[in-house]
N, CA, C and O atoms as a CHARMM CRD file, in Angstrom:
* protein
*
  244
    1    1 UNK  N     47.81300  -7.45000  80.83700 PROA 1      0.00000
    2    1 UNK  CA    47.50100  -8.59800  80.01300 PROA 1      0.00000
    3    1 UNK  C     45.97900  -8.76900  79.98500 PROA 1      0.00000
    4    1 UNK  O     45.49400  -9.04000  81.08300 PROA 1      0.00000
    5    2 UNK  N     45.15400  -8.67100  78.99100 PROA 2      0.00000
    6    2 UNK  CA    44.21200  -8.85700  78.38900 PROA 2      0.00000
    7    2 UNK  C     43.58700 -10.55500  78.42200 PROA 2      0.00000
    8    2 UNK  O     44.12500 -11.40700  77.71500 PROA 2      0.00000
    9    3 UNK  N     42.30900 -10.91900  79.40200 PROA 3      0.00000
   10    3 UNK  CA    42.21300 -12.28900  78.92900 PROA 3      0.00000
   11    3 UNK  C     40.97300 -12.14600  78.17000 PROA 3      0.00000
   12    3 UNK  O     39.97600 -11.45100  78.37000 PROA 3      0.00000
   13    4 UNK  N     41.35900 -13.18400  77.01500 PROA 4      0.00000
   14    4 UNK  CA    40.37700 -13.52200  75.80800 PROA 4      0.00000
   15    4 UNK  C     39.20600 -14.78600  76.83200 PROA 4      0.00000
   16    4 UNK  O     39.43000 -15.75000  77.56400 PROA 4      0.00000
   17    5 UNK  N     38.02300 -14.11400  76.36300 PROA 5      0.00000
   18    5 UNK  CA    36.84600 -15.09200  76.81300 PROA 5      0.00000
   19    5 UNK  C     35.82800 -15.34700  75.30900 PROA 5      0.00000
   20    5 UNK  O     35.43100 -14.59900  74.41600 PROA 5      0.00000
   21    6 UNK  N     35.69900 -16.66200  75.58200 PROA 6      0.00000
   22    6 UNK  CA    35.05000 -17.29400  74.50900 PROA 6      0.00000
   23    6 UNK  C     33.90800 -17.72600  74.43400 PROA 6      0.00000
   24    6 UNK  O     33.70200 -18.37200  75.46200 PROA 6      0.00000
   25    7 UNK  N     32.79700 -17.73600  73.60800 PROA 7      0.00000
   26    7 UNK  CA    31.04900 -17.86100  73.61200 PROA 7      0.00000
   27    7 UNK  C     31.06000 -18.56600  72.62000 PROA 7      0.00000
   28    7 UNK  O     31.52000 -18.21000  71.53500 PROA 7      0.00000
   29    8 UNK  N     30.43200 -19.92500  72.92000 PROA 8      0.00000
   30    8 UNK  CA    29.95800 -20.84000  71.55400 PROA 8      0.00000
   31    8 UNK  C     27.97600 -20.86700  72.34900 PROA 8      0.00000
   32    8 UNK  O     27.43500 -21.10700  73.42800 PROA 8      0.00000
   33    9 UNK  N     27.61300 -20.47900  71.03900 PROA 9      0.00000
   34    9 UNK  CA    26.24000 -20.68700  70.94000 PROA 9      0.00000
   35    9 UNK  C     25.69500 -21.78600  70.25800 PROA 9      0.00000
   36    9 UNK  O     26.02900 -21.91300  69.08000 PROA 9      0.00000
   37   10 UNK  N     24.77200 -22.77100  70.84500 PROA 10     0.00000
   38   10 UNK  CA    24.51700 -23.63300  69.85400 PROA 10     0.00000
   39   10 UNK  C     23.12300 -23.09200  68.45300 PROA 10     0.00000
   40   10 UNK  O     21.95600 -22.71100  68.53400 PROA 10     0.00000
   41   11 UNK  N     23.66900 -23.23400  67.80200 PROA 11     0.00000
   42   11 UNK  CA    22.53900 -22.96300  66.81100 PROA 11     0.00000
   43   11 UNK  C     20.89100 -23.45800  67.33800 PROA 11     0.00000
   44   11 UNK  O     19.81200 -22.91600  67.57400 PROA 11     0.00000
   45   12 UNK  N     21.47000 -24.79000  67.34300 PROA 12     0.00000
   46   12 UNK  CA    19.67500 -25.65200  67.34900 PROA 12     0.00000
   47   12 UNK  C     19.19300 -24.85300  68.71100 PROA 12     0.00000
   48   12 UNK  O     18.01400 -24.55000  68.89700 PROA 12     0.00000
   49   13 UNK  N     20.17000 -24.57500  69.56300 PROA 13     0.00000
   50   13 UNK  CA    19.41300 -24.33600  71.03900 PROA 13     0.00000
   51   13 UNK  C     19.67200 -23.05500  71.64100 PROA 13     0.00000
   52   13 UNK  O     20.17800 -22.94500  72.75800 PROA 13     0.00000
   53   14 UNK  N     19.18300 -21.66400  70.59700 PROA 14     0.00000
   54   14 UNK  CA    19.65200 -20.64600  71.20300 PROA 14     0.00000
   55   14 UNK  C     19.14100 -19.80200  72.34300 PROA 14     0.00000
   56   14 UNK  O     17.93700 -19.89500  72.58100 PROA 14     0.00000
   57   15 UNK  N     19.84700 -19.01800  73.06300 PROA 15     0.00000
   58   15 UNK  CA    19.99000 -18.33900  74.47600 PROA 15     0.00000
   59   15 UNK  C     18.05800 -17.85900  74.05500 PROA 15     0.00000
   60   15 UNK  O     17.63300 -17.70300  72.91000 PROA 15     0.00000
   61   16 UNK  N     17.30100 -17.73600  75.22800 PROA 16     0.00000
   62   16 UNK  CA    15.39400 -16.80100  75.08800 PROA 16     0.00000
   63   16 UNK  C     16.08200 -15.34000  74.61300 PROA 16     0.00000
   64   16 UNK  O     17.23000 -14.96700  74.85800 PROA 16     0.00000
   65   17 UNK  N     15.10900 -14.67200  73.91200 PROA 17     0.00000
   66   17 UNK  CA    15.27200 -13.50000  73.46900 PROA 17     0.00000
   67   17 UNK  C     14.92200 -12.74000  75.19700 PROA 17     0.00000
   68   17 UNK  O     14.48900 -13.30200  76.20200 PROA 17     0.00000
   69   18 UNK  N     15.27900 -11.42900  75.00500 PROA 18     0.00000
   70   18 UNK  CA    15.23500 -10.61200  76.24500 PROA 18     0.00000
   71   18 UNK  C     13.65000  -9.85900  75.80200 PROA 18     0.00000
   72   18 UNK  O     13.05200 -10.17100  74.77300 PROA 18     0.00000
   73   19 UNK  N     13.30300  -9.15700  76.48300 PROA 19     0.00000
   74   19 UNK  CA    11.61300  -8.58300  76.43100 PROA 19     0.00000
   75   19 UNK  C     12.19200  -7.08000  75.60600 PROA 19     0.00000
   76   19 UNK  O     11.22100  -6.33900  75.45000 PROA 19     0.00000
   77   20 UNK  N     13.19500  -6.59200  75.17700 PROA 20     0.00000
   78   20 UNK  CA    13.90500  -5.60200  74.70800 PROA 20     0.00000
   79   20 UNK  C     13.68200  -6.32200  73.19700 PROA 20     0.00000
   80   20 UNK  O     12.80200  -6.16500  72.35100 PROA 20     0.00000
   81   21 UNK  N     14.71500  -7.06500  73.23700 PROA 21     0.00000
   82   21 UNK  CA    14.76700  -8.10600  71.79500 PROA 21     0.00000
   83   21 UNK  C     13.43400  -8.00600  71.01600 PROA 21     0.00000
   84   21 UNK  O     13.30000  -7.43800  69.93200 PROA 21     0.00000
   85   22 UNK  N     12.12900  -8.85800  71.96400 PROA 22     0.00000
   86   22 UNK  CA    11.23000  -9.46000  71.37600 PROA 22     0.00000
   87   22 UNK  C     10.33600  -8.01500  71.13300 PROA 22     0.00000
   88   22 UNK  O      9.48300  -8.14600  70.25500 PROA 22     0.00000
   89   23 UNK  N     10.38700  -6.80200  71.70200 PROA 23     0.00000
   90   23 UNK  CA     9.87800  -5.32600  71.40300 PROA 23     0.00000
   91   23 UNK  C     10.21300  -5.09400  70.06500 PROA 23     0.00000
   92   23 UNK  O      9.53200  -4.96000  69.04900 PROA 23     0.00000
   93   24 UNK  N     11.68600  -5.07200  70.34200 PROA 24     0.00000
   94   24 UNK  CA    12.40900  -4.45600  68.94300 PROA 24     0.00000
   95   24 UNK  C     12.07400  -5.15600  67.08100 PROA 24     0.00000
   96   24 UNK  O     11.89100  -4.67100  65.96400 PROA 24     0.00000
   97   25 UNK  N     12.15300  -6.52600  67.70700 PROA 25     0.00000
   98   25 UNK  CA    11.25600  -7.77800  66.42900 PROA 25     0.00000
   99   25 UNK  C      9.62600  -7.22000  66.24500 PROA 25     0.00000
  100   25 UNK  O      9.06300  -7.18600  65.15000 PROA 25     0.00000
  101   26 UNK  N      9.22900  -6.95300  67.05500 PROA 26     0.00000
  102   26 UNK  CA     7.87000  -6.60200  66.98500 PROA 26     0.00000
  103   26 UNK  C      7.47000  -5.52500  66.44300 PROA 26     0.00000
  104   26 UNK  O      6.42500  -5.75200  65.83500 PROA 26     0.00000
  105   27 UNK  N      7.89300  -4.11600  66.33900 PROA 27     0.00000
  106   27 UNK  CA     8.65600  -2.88500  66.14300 PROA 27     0.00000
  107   27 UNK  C      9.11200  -3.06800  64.50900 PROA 27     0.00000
  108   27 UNK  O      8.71200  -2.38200  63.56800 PROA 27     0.00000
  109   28 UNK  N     10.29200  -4.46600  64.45600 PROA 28     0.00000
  110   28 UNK  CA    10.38000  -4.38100  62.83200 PROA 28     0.00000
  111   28 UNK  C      9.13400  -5.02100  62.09700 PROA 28     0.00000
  112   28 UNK  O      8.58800  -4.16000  61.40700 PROA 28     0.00000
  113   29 UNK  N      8.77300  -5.72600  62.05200 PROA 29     0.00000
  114   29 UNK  CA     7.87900  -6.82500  62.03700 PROA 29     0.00000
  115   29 UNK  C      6.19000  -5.67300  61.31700 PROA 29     0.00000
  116   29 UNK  O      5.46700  -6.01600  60.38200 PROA 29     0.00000
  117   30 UNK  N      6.06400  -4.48700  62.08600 PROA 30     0.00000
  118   30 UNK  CA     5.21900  -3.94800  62.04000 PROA 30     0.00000
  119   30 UNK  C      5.15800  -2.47300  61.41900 PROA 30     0.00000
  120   30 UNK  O      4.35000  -1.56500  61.61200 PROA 30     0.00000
  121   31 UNK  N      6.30500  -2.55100  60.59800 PROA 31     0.00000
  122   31 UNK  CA     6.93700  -1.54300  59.48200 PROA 31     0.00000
  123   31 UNK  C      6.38400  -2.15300  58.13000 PROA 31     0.00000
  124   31 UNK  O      6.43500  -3.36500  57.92100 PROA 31     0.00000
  125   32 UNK  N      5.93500  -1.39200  57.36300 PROA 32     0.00000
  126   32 UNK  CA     5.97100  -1.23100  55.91900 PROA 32     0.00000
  127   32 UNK  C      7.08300  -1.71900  55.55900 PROA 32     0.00000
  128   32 UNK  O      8.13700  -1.36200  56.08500 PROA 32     0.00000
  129   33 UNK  N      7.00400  -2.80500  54.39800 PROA 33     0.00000
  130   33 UNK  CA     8.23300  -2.94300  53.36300 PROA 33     0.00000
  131   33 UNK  C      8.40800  -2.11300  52.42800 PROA 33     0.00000
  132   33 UNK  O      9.12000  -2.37500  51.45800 PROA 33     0.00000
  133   34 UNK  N      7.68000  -0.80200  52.60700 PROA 34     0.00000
  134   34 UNK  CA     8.48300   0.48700  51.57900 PROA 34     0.00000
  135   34 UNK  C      8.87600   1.01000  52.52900 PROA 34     0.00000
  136   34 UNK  O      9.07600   2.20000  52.28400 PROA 34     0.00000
  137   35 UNK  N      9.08500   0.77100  53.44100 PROA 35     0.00000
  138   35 UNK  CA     9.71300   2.28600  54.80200 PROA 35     0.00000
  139   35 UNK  C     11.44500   1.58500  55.20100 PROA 35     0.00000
  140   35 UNK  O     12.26000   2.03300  56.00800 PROA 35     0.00000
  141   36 UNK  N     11.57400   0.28300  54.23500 PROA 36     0.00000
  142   36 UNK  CA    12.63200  -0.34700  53.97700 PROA 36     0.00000
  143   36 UNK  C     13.66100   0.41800  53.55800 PROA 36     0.00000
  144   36 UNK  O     13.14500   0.97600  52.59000 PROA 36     0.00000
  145   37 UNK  N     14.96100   0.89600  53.64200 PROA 37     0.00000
  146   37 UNK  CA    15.94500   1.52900  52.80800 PROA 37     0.00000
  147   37 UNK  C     16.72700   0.51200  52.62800 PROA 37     0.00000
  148   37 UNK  O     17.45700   0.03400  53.49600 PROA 37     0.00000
  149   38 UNK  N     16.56200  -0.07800  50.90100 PROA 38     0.00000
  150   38 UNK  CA    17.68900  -1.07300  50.52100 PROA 38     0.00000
  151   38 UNK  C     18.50300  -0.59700  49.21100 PROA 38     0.00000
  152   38 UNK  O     19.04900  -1.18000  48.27500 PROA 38     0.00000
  153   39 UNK  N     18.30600   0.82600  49.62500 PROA 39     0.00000
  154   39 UNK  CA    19.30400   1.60200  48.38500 PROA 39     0.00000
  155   39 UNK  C     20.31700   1.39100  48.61800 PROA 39     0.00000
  156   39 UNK  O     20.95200   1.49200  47.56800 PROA 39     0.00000
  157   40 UNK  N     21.43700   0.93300  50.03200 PROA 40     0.00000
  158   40 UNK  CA    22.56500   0.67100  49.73500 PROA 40     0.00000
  159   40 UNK  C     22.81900  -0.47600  49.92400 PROA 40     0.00000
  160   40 UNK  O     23.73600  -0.77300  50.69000 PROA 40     0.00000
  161   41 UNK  N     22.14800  -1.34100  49.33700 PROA 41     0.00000
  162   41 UNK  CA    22.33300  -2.91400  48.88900 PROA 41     0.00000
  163   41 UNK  C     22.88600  -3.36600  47.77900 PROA 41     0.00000
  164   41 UNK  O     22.17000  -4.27700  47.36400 PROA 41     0.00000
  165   42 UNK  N     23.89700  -3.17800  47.00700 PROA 42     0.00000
  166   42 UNK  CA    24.23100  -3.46300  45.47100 PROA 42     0.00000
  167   42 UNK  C     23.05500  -4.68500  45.16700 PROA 42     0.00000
  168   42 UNK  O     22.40000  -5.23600  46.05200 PROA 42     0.00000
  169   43 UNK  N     22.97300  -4.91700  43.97000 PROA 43     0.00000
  170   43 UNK  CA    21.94600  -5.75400  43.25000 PROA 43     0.00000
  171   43 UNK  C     23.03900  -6.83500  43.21200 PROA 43     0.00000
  172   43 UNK  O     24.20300  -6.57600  42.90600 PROA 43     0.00000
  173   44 UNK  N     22.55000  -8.19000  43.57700 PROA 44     0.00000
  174   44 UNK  CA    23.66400  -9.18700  43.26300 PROA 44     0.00000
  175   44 UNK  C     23.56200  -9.95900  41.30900 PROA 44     0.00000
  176   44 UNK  O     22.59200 -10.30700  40.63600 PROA 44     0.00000
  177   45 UNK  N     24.95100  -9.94200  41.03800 PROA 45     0.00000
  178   45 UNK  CA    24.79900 -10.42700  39.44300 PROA 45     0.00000
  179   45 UNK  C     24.68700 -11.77900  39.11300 PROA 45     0.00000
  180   45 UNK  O     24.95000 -12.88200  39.59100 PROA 45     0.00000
  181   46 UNK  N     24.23800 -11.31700  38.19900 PROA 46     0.00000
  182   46 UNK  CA    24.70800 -12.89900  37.00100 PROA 46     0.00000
  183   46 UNK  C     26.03000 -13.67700  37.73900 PROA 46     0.00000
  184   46 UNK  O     25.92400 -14.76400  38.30600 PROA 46     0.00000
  185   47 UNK  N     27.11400 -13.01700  37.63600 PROA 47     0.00000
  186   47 UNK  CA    28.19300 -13.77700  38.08800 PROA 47     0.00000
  187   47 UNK  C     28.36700 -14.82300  39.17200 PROA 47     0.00000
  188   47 UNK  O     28.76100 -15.98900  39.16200 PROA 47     0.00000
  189   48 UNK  N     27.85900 -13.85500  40.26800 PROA 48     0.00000
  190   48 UNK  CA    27.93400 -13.89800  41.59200 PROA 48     0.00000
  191   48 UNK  C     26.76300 -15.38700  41.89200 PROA 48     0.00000
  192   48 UNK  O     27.00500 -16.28600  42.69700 PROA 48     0.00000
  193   49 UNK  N     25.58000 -15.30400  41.05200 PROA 49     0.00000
  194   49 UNK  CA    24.93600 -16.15200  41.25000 PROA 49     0.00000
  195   49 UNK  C     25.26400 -17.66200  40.69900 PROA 49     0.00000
  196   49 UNK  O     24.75700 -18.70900  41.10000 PROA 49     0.00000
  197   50 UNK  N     26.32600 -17.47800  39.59000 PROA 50     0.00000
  198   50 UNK  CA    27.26900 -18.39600  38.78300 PROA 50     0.00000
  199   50 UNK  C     27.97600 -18.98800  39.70200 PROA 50     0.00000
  200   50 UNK  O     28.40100 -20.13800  39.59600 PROA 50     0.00000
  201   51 UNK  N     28.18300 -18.11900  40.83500 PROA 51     0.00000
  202   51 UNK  CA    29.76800 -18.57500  41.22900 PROA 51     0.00000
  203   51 UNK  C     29.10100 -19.74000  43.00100 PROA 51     0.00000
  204   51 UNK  O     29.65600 -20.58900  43.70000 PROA 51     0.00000
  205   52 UNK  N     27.57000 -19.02000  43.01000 PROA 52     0.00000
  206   52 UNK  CA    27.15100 -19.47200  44.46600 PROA 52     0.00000
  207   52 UNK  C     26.95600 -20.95100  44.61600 PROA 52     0.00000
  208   52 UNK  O     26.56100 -21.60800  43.65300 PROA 52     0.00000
  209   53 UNK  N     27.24900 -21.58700  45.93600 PROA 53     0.00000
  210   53 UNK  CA    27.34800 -22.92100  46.26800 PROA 53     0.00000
  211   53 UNK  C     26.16100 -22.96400  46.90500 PROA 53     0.00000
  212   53 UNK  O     25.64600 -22.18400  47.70700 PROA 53     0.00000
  213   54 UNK  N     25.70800 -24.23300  46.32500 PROA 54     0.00000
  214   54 UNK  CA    24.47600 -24.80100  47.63800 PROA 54     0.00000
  215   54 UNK  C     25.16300 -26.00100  48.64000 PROA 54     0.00000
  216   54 UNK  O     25.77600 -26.98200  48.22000 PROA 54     0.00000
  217   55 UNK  N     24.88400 -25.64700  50.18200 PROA 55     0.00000
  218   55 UNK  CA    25.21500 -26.25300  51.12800 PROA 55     0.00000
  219   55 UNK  C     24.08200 -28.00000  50.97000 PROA 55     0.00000
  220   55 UNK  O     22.87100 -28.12000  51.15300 PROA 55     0.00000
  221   56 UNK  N     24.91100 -28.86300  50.65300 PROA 56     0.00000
  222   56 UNK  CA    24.04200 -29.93100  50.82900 PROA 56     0.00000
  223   56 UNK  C     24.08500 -30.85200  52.30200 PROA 56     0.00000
  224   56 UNK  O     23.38300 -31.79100  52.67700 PROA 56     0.00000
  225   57 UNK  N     25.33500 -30.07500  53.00400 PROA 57     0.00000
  226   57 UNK  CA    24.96000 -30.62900  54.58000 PROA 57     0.00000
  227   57 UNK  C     26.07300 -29.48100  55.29400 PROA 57     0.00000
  228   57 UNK  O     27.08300 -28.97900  54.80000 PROA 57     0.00000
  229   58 UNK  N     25.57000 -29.32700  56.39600 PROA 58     0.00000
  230   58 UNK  CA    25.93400 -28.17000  57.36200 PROA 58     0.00000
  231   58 UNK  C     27.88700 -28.22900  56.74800 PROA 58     0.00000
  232   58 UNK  O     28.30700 -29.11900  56.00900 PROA 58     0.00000
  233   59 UNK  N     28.68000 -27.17500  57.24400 PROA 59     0.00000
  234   59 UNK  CA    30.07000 -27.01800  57.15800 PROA 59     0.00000
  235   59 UNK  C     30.48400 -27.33700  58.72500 PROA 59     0.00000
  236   59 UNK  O     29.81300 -27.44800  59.75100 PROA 59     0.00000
  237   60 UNK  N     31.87600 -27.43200  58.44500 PROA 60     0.00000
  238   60 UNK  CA    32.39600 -28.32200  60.22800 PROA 60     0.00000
  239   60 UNK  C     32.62100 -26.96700  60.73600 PROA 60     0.00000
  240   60 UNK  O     32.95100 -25.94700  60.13100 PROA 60     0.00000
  241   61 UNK  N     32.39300 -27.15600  61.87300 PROA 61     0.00000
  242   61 UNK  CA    32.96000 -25.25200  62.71300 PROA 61     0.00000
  243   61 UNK  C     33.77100 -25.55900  62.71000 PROA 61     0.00000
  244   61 UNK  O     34.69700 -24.86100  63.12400 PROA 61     0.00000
């Protein structure tokens, strides 16, 4: 039997980044935005932008 363990993070108050983390941000951070590959990103449409909601106050978890 398998026990399920559960992690709620609070948004406003999240866990310090690790010194790995804050390398790796630093690392992206210090790349060219042409060394970007967003060729497999579909382009979002007309539709899609038709269909999008704006959040005017947070959703309930």
């Amino acid at each position: 039997m398998s026990k399920v363990i559960r992690y709620r993070i609070d948004p406003a108050n999240p866990p310090p980044l690790t010194e790995a983390q804050k390398a790796e941000i630093a690392k992206l951070k210090a790349r060219p935005e042409g060394d970007v590959d967003t060729s497999d990103i579909p382009e979002l449409s007309k539709k899609f932008w038709r269909r999008a909601v704006t959040w005017r106050r947070r959703p309930k978890p």
